[in-house]
C-alpha positions as CSV (number, residue, x, y, z in Angstrom):
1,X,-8.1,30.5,-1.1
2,X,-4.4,29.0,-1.9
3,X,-4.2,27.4,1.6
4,X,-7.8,26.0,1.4
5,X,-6.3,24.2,-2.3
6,X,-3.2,23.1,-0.5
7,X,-5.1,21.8,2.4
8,X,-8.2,20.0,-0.5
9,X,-5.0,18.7,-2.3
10,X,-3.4,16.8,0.6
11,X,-6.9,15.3,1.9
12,X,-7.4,14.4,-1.7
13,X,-3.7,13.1,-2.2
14,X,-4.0,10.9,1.0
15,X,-7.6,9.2,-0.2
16,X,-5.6,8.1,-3.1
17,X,-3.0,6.6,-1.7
18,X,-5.1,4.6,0.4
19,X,-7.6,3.6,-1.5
20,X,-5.1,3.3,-4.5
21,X,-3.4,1.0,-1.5
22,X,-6.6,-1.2,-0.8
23,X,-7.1,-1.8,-4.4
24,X,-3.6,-2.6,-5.3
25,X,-2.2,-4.4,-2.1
26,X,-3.3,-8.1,-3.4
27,X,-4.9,-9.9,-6.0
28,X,-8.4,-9.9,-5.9
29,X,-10.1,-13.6,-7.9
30,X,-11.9,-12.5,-10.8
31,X,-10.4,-9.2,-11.4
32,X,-7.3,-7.7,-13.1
33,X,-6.5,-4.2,-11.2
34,X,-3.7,-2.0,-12.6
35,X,-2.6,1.3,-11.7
36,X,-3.9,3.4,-14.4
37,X,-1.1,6.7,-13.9
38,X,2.1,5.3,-15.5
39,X,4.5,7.0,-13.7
40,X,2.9,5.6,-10.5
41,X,3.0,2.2,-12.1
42,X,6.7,2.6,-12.7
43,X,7.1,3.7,-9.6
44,X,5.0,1.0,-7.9
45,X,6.7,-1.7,-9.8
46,X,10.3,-0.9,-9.5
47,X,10.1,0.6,-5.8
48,X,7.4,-1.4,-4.4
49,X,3.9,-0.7,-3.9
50,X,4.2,1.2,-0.2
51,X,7.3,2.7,-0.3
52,X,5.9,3.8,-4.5
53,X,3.5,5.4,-2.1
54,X,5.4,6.7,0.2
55,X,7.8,8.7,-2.3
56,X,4.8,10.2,-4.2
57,X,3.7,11.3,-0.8
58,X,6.6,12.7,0.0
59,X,7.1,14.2,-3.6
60,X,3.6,16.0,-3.3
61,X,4.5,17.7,0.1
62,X,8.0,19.3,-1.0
63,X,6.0,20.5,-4.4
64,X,3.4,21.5,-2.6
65,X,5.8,23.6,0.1
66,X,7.8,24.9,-3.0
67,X,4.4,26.2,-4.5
68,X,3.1,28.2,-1.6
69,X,6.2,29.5,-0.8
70,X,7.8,30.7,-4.0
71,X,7.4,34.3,-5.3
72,X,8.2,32.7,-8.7
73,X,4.8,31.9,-9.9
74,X,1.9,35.1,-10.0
75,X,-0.9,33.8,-7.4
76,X,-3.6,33.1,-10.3
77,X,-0.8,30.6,-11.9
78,X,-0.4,28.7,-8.5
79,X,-4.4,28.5,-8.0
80,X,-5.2,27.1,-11.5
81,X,-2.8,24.6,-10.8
82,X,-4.4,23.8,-8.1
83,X,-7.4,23.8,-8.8
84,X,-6.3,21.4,-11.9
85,X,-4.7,18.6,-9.4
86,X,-7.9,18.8,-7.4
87,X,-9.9,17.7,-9.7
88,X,-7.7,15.2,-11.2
89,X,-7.1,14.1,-7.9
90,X,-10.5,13.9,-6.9
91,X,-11.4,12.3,-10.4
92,X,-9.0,9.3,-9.2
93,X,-10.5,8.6,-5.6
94,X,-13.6,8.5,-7.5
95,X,-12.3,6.1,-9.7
96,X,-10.8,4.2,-7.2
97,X,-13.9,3.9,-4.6
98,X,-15.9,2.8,-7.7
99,X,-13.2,0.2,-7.3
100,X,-13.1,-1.0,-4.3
101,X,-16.8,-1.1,-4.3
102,X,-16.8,-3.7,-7.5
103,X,-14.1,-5.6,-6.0
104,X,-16.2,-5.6,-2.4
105,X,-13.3,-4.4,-0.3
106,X,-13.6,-2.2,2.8
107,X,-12.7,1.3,2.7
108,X,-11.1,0.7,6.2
109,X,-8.7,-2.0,4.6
C-alpha cells in the first residue's frame, strides 16, 4: 500500500508541475493566472518559475525517501499522510487542467 502512495504521489507531483508550468509559463490576454500555494508563489517569484519547480521537485523526492525509509513514524501515520498529499495533490491538477482548459492551452505545452 505505502509504495503504491509514494508511486500516486510522484505521478500526481509531476502533473502539477507541468501543468502548473503551462499555466504559469506566460501571460495569457484576458486572464490573470496566479499560483494559488504561497509558498510555491514565493518560491516561483524569488527563484524563478522552472528552477521554483525544480526545487519543489527535488524537495518532494528527499521527503518522500525520508518517509519510506524512516522507522520514526508508525506505518498508519506515514499512509494518512499520504493519503492527505494525494488528494490535495490531485485536488490541484484538477484545478489546474480546469485551467488550462479556460485559458485554451495544450496539455502537451
Amino acid at each position: 500500500m505505502l509504495a503504491l502512495l509514494v508511486t500516486t504521489t510522484l505521478l500526481l507531483s509531476a502533473a502539477d508541475h507541468w501543468t502548473t508550468y503551462l499555466c504559469l509559463r506566460s501571460p495569457v490576454k484576458g486572464f490573470e493566472v496566479t499560483e494559488a500555494n504561497p509558498l510555491a508563489a514565493w518560491l516561483f517569484s524569488n527563484l524563478g518559475l522552472v528552477e521554483g519547480l525544480i526545487l519543489d521537485s527535488v524537495v518532494t523526492v528527499l521527503a518522500l525517501t525520508f518517509l519510506v525509509v524512516t522507522d520514526r513514524l508508525p506505518s498508519g501515520v506515514k499512509t494518512a499522510f499520504l493519503v492527505t498529499v494525494v488528494a490535495w495533490t490531485g485536488a490541484a491538477v484538477v484545478n489546474n487542467l480546469r485551467a488550462i482548459d479556460a485559458l485554451s492551452l495544450s496539455p502537451l505545452g
